[in-house]
CHARMM-style PDB file with segment names, atoms N, HN, CA, C and O in Angstrom:
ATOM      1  N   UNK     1       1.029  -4.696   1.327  1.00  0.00      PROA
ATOM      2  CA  UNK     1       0.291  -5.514   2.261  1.00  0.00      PROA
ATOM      3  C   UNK     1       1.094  -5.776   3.524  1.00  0.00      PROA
ATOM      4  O   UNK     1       0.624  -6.383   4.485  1.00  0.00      PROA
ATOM      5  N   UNK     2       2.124  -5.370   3.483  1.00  0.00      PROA
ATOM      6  HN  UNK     2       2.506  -4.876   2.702  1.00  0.00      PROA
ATOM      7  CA  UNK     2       3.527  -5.837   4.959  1.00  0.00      PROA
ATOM      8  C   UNK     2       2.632  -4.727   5.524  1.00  0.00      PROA
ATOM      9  O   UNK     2       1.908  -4.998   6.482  1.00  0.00      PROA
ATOM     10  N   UNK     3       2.633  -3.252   4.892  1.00  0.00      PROA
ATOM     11  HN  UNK     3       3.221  -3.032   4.113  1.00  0.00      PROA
ATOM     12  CA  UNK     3       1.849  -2.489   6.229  1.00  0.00      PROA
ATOM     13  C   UNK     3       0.799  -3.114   6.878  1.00  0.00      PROA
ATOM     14  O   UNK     3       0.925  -3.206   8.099  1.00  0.00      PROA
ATOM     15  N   UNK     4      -0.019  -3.484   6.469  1.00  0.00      PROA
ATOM     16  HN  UNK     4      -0.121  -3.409   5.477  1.00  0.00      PROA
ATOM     17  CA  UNK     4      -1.115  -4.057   7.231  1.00  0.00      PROA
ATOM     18  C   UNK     4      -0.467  -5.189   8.419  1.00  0.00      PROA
ATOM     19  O   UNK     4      -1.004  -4.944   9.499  1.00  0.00      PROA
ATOM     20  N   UNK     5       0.420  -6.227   8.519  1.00  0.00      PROA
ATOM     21  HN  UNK     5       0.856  -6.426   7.641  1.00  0.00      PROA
ATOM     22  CA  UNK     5       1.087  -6.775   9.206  1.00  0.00      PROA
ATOM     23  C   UNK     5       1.383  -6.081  10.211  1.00  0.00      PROA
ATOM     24  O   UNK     5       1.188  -6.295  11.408  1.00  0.00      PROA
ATOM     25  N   UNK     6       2.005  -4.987   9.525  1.00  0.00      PROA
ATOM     26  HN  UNK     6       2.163  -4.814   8.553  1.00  0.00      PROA
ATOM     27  CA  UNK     6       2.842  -3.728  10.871  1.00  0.00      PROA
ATOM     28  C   UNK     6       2.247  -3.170  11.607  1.00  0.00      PROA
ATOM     29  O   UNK     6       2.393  -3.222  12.828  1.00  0.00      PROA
ATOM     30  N   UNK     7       1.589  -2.633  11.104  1.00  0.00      PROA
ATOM     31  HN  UNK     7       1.471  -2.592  10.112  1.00  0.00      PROA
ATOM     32  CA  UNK     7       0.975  -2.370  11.537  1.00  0.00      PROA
ATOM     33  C   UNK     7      -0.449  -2.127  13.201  1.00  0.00      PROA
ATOM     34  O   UNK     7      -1.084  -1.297  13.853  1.00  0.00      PROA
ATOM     35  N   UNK     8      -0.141  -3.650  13.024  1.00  0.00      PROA
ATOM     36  HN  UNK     8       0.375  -4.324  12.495  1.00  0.00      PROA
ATOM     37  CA  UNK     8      -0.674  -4.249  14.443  1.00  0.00      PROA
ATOM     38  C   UNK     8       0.316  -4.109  15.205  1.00  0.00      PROA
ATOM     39  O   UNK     8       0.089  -3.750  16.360  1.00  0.00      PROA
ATOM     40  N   UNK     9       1.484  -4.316  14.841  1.00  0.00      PROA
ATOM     41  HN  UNK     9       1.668  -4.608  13.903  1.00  0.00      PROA
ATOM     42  CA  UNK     9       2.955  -4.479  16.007  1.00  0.00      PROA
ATOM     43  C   UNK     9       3.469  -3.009  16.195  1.00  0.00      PROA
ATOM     44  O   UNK     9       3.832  -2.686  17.327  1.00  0.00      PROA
ATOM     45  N   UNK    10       3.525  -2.166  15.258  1.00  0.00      PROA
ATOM     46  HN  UNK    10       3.231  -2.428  14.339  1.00  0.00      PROA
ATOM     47  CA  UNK    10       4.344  -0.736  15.405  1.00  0.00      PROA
ATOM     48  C   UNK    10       3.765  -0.551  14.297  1.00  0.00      PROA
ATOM     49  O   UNK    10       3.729  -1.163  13.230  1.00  0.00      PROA
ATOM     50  N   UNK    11       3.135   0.749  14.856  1.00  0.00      PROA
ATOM     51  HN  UNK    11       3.164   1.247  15.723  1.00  0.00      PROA
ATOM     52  CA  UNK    11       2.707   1.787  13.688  1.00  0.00      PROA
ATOM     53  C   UNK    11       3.285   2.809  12.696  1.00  0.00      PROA
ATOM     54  O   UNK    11       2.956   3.413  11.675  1.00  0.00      PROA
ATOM     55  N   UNK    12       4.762   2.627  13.898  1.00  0.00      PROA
ATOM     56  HN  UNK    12       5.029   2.136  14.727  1.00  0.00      PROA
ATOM     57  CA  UNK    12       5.922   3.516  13.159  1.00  0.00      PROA
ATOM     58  C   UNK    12       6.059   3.396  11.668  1.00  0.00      PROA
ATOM     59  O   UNK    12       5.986   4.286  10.821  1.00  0.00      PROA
ATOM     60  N   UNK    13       6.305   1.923  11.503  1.00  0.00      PROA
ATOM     61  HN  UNK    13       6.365   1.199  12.191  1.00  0.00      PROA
ATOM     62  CA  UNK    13       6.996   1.227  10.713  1.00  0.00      PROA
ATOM     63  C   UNK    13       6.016   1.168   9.290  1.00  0.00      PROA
ATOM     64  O   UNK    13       6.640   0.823   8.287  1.00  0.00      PROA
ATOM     65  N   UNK    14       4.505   1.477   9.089  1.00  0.00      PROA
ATOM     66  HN  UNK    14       3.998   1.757   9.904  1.00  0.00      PROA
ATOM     67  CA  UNK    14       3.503   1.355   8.387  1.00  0.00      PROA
ATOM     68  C   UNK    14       3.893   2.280   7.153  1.00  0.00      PROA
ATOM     69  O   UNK    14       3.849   1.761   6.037  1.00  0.00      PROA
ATOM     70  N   UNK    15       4.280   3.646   7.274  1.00  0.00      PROA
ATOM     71  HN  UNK    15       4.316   4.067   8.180  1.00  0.00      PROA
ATOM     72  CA  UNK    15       4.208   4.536   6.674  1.00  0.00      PROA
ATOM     73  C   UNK    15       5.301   3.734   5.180  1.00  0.00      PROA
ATOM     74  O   UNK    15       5.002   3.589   3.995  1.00  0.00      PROA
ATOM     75  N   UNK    16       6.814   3.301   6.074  1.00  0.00      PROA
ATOM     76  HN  UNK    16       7.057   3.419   7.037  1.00  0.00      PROA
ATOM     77  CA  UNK    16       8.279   2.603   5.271  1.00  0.00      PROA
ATOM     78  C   UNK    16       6.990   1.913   4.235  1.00  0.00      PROA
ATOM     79  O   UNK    16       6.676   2.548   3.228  1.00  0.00      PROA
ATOM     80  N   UNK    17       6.357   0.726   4.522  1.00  0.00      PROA
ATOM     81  HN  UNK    17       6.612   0.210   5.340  1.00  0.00      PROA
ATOM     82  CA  UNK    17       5.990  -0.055   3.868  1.00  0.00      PROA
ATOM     83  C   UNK    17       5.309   0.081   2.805  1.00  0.00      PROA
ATOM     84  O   UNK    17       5.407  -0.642   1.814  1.00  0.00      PROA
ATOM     85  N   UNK    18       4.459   1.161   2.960  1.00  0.00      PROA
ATOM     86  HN  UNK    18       4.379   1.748   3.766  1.00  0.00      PROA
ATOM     87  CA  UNK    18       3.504   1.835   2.000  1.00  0.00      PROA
ATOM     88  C   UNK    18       4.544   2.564   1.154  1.00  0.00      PROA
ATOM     89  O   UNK    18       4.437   2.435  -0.065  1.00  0.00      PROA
ATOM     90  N   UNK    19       5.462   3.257   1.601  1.00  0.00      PROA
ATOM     91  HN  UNK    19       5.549   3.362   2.592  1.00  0.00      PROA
ATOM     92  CA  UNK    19       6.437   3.394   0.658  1.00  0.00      PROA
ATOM     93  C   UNK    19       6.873   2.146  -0.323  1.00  0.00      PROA
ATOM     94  O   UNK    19       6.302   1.833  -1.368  1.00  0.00      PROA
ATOM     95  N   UNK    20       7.702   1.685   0.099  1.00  0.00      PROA
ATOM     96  HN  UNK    20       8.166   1.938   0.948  1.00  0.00      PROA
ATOM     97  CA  UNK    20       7.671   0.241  -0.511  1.00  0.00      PROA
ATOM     98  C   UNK    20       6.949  -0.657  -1.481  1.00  0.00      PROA
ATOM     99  O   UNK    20       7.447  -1.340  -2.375  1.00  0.00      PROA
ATOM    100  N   UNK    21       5.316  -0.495  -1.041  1.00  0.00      PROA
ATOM    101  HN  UNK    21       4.912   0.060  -0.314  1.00  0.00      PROA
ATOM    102  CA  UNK    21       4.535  -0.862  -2.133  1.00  0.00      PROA
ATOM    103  C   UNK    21       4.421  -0.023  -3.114  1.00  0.00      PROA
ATOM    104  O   UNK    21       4.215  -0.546  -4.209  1.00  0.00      PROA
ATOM    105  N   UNK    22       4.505   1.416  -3.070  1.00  0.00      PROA
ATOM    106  HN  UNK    22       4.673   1.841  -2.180  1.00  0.00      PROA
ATOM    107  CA  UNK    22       4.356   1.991  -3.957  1.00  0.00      PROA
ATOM    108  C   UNK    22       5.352   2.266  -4.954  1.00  0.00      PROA
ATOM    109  O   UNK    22       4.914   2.732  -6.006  1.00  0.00      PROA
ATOM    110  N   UNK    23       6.718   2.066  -4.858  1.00  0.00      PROA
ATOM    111  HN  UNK    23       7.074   1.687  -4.004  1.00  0.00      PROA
ATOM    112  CA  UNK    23       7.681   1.790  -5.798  1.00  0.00      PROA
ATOM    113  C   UNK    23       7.929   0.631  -6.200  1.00  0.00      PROA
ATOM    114  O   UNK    23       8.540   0.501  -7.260  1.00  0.00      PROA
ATOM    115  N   UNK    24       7.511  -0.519  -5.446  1.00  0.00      PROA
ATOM    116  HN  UNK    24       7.014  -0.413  -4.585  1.00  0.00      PROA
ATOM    117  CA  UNK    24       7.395  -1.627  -6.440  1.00  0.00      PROA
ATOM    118  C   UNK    24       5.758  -1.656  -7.472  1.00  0.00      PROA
ATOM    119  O   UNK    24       5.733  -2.142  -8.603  1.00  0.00      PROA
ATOM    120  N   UNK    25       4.577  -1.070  -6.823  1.00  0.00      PROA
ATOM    121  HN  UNK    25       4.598  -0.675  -5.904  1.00  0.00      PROA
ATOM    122  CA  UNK    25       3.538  -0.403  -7.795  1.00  0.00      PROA
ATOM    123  C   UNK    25       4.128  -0.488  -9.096  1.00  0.00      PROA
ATOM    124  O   UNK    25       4.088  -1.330  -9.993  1.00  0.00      PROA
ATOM    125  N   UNK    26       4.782   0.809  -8.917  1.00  0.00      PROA
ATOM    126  HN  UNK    26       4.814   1.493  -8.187  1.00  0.00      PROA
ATOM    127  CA  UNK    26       5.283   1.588 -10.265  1.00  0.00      PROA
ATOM    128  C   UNK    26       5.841   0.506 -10.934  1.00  0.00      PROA
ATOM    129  O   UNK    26       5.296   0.223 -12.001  1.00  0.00      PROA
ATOM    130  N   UNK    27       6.917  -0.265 -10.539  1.00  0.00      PROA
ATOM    131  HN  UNK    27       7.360  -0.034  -9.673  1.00  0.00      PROA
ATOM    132  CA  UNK    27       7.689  -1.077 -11.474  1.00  0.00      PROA
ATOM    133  C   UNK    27       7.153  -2.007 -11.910  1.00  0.00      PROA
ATOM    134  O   UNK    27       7.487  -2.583 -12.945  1.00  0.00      PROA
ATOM    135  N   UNK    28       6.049  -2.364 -11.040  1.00  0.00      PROA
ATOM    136  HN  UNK    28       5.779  -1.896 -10.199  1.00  0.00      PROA
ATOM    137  CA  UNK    28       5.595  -4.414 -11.996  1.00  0.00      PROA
ATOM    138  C   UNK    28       4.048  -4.131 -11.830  1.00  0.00      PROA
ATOM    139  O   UNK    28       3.385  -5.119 -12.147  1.00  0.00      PROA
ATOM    140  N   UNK    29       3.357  -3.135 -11.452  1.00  0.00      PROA
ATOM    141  HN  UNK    29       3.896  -2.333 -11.195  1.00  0.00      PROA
ATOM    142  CA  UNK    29       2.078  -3.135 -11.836  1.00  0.00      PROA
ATOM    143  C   UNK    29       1.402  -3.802 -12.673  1.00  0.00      PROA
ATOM    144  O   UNK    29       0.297  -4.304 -12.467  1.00  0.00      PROA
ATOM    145  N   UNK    30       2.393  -3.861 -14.226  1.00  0.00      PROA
ATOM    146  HN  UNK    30       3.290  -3.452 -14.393  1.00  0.00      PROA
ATOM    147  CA  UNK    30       1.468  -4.619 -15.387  1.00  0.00      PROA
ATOM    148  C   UNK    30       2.001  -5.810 -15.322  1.00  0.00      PROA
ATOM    149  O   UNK    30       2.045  -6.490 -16.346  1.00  0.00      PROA
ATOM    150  N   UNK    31       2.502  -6.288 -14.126  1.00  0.00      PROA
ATOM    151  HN  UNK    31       2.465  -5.735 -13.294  1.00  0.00      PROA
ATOM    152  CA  UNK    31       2.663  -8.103 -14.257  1.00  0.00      PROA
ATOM    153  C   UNK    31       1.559  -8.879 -14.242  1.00  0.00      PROA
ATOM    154  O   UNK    31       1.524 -10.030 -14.677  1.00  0.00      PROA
ATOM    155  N   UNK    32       0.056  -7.907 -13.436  1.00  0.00      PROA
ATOM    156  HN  UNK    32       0.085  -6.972 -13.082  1.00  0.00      PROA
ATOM    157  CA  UNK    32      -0.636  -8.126 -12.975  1.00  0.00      PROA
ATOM    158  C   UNK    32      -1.884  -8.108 -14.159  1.00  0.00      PROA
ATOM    159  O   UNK    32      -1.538  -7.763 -15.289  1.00  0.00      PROA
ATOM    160  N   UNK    33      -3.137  -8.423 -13.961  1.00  0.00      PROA
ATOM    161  HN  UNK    33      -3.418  -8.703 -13.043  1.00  0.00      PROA
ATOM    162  CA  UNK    33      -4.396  -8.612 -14.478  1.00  0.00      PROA
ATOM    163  C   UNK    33      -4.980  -7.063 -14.130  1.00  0.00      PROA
ATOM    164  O   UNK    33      -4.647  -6.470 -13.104  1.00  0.00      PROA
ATOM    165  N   UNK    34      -5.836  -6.538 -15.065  1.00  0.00      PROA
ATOM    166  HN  UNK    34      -6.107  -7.020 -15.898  1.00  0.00      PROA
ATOM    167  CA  UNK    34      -6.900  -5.234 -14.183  1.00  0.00      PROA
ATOM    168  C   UNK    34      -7.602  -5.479 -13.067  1.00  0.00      PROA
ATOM    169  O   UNK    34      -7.679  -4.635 -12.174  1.00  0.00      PROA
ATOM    170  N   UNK    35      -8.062  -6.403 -13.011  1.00  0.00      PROA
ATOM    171  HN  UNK    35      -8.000  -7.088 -13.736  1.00  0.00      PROA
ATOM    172  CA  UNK    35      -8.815  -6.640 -11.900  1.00  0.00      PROA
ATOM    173  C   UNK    35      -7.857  -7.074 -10.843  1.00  0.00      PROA
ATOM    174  O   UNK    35      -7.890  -6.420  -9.801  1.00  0.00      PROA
ATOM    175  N   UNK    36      -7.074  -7.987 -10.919  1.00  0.00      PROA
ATOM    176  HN  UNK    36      -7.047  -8.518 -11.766  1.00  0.00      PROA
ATOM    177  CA  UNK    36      -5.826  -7.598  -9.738  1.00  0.00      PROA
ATOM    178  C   UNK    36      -5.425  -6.769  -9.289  1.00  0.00      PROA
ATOM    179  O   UNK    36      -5.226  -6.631  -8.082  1.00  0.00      PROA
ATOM    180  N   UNK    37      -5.092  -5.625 -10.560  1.00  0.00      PROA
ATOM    181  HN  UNK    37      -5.253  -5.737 -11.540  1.00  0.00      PROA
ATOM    182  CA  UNK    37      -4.460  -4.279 -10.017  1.00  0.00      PROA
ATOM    183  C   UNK    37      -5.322  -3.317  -9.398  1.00  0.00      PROA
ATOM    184  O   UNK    37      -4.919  -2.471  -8.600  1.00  0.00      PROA
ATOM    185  N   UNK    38      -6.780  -3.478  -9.854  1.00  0.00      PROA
ATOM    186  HN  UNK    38      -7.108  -4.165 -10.502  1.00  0.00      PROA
ATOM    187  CA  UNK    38      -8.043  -2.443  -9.221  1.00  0.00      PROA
ATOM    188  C   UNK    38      -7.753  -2.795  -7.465  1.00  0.00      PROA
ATOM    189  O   UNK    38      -7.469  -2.030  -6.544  1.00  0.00      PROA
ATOM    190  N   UNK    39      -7.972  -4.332  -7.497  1.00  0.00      PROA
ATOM    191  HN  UNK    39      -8.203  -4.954  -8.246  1.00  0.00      PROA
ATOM    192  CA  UNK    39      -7.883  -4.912  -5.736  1.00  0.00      PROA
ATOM    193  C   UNK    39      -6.732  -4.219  -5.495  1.00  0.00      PROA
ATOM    194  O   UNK    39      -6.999  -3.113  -5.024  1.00  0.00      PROA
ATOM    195  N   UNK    40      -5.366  -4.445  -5.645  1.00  0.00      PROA
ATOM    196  HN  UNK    40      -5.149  -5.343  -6.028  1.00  0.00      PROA
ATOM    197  CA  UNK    40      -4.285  -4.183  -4.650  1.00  0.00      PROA
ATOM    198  C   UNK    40      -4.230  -2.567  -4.556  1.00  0.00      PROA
ATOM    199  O   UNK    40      -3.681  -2.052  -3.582  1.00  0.00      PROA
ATOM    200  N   UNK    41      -4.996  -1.511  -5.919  1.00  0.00      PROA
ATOM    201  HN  UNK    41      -5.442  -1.930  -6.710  1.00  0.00      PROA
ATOM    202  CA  UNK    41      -4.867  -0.486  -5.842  1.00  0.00      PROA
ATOM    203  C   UNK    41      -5.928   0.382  -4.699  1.00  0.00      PROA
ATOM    204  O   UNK    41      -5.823   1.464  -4.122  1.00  0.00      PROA
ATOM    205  N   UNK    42      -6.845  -0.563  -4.713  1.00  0.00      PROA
ATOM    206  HN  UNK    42      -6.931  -1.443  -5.181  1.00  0.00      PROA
ATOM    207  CA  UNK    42      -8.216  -0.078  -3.700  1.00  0.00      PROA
ATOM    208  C   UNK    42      -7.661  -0.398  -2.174  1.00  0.00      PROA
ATOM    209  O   UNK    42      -7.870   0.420  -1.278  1.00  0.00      PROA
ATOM    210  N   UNK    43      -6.804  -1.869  -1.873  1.00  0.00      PROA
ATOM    211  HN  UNK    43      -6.634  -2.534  -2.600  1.00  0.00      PROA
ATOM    212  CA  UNK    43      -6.296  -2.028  -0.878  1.00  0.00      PROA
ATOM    213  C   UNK    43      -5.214  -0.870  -0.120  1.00  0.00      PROA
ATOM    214  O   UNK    43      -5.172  -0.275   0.957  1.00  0.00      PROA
ATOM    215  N   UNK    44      -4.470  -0.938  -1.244  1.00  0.00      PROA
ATOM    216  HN  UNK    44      -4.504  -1.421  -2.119  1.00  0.00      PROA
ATOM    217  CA  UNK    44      -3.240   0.464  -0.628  1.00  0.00      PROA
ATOM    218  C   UNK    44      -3.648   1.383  -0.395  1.00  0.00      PROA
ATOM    219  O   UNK    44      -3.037   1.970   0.498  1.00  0.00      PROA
ATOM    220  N   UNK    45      -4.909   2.139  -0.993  1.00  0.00      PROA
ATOM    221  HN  UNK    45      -5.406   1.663  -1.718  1.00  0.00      PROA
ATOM    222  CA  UNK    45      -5.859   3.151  -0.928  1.00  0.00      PROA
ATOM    223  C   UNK    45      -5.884   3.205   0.678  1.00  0.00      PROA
ATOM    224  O   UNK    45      -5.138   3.849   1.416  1.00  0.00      PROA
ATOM    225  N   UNK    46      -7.266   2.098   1.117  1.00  0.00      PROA
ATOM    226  HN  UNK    46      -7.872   1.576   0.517  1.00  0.00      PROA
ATOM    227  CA  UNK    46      -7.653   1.832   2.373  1.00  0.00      PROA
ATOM    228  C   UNK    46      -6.741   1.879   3.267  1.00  0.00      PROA
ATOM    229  O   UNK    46      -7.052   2.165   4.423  1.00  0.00      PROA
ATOM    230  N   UNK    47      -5.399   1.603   2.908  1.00  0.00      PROA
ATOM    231  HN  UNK    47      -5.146   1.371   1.968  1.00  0.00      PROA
ATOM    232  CA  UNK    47      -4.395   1.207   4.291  1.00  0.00      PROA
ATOM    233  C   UNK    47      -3.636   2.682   4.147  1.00  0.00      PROA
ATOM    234  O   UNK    47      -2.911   3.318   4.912  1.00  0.00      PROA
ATOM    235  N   UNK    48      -4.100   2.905   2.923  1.00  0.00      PROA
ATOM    236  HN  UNK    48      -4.689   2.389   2.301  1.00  0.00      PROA
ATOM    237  CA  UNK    48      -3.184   4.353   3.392  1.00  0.00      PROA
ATOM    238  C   UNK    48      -3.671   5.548   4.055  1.00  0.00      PROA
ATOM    239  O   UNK    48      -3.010   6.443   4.582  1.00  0.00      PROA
ATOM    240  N   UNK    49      -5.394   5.383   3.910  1.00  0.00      PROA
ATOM    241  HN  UNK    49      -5.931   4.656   3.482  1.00  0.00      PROA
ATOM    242  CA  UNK    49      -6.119   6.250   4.629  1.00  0.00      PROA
ATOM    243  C   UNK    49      -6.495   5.981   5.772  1.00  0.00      PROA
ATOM    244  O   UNK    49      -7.356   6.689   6.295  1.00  0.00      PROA
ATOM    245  N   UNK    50      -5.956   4.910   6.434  1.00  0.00      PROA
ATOM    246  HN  UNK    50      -5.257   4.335   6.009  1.00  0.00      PROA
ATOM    247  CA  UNK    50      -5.616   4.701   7.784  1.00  0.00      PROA
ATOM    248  C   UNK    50      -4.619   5.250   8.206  1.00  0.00      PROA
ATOM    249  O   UNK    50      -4.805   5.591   9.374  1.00  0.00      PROA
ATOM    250  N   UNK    51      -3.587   5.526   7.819  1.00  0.00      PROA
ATOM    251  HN  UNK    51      -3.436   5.250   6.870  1.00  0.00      PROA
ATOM    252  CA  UNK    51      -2.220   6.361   8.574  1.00  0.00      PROA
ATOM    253  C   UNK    51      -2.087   7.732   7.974  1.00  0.00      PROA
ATOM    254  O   UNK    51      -1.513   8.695   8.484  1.00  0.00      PROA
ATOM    255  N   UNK    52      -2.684   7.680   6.851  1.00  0.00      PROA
ATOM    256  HN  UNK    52      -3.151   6.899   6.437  1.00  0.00      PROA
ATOM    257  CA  UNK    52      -2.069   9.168   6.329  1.00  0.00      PROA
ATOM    258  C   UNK    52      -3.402  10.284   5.787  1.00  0.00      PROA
ATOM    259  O   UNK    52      -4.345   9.850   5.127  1.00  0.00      PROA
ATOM    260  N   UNK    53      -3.304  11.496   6.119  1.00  0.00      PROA
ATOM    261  HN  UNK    53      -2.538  11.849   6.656  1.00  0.00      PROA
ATOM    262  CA  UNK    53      -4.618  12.233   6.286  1.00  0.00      PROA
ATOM    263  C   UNK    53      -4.955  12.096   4.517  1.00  0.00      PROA
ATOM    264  O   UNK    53      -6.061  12.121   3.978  1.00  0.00      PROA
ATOM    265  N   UNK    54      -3.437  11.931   3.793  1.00  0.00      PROA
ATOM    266  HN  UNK    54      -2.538  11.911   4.232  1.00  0.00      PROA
ATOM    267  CA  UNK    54      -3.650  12.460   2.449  1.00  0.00      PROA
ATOM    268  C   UNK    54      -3.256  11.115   1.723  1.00  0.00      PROA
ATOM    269  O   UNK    54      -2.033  10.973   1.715  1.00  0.00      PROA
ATOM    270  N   UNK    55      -3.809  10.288   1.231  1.00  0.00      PROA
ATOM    271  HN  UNK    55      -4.802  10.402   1.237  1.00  0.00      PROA
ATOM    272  CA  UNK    55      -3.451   8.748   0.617  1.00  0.00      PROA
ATOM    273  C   UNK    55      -2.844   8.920  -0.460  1.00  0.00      PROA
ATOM    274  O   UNK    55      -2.425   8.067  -1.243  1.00  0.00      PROA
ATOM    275  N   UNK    56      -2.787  10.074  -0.517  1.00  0.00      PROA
ATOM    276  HN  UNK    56      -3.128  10.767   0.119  1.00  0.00      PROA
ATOM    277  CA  UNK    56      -1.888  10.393  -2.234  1.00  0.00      PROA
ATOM    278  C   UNK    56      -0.801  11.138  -1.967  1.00  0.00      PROA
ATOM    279  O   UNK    56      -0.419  11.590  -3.046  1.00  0.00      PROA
ATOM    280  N   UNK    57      -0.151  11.478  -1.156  1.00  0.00      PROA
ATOM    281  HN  UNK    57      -0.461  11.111  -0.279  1.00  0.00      PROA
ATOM    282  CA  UNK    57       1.006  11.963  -0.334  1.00  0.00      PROA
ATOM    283  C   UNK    57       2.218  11.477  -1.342  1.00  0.00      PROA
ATOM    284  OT1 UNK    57       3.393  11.687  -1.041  1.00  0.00      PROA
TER     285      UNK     57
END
């Protein structure tokens, strides 16, 4: 979700972040509820198919 922040300010910086979420993803995913994880997984989705042609990169 920091990409989305960054996004507005430097776009550079969007891609780092999405990195970022996605290795903390991996590690604490199941801290979370399913339905929590569906949202933040549909969210990263969306923000990633804003910067990147391929959201699964």
């Amino acid at each position: 979700l920091l990409a989305l922040i960054y996004a507005r300010n430097c776009g550079a910086e969007v891609g780092k972040y999405l990195e970022e979420f996605t290795n903390e993803w991996s590690k604490a995913q199941y801290k979370y509820g399913l339905e929590r994880r569906k949202q933040m997984f549909r969210r990263y989705v969306s923000l990633s198919r804003a910067v990147r042609k391929d959201p699964f990169e």
